[in-house]
C-alpha positions in Angstrom: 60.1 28.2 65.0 56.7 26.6 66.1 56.5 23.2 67.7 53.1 21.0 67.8 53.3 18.7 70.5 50.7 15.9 69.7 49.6 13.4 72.9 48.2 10.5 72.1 46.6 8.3 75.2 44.9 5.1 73.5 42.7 3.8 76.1 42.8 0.1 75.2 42.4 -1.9 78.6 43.5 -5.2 77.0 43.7 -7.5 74.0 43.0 -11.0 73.5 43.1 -13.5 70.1 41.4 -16.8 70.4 40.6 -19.3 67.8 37.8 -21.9 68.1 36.9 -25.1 66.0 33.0 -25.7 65.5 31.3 -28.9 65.4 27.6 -29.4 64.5 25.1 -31.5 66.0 27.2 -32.4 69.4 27.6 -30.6 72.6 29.4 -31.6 75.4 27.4 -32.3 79.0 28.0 -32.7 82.3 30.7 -29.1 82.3 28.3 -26.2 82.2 29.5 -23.3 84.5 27.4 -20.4 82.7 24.4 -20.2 80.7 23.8 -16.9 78.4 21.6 -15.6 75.9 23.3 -13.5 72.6 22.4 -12.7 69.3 24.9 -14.7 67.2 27.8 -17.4 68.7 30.7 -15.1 67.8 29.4 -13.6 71.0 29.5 -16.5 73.0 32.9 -16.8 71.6 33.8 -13.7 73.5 32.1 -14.5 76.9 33.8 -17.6 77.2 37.2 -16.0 76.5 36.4 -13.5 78.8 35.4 -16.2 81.6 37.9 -18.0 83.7 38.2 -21.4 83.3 36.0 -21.5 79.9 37.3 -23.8 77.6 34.3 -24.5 75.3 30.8 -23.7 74.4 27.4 -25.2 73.7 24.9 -23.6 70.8 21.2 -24.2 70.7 19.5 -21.4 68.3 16.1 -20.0 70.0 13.3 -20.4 66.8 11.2 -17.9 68.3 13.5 -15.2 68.9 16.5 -15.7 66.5 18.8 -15.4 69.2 21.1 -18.7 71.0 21.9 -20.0 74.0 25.4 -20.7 74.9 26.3 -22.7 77.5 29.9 -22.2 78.8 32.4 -25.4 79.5 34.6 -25.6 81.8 36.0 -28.5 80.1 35.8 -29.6 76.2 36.1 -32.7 74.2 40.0 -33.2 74.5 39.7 -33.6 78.2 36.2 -35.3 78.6 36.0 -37.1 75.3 33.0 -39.7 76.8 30.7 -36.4 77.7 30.4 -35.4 73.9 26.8 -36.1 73.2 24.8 -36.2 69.5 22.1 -33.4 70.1 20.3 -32.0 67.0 20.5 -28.5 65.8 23.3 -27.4 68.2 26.9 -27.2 67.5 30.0 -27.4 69.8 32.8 -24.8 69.6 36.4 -25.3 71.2 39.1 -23.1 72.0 41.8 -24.2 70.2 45.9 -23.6 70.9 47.0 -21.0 68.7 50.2 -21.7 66.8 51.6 -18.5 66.1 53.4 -17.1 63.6 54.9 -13.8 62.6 51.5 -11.9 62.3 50.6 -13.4 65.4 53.7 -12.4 67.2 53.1 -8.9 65.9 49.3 -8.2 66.8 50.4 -9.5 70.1 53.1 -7.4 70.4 50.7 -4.2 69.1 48.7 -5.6 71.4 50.6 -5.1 74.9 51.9 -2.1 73.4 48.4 -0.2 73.1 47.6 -1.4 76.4 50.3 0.3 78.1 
């Protein structure tokens, strides 16, 4: 009789699920703890969920280059509701509180499980 032995080593460092809500023409002033460049705002998505203390981004599309500028909040418009401005051709993206359900409770469970 023959065994295989098959060793499996997933090399996932971490998971994370966030959900934001977009809002054009606003941005919120006065909370800006990082400014980056990226090609599209799912990106900026990311590097605000991977920054402490990130709660919501700014996006201004660059004409000349096609890229955006993302400026990351350390506040949003729940907290500091008199600091959302009207600025044209931007739009406003908050992290919002994820209800979860059974899918949710399951990739987050898949989730800590890869990771281990």
């Amino acid at each position: 009789m023959r065994w295989i032995v098959i060793v499996w080593f997933p090399f996932v460092t971490g998971c994370k699920m966030a959900k934001f809500v977009k809002e054009e023409g606003v941005i919120l002033e006065n909370h800006v703890i990082m400014t980056v460049t990226a090609a599209d705002p799912i990106k900026c998505r990311w590097d605000c969920v991977d920054t402490p203390l990130c709660f919501s981004v700014n996006v201004r599309r660059m004409e000349a280059t096609g890229q955006v500028t993302c400026e990351l909040n350390n506040s949003s418009k729940t907290a500091d509701p008199q600091d959302l401005i009207p600025s044209v051709g931007t739009q406003y993206h908050q992290m919002a509180v994820n209800k979860k359900y059974f899918l949710g409770y399951l990739l987050e469970f898949l989730c800590i499980f890869l990771s281990v």
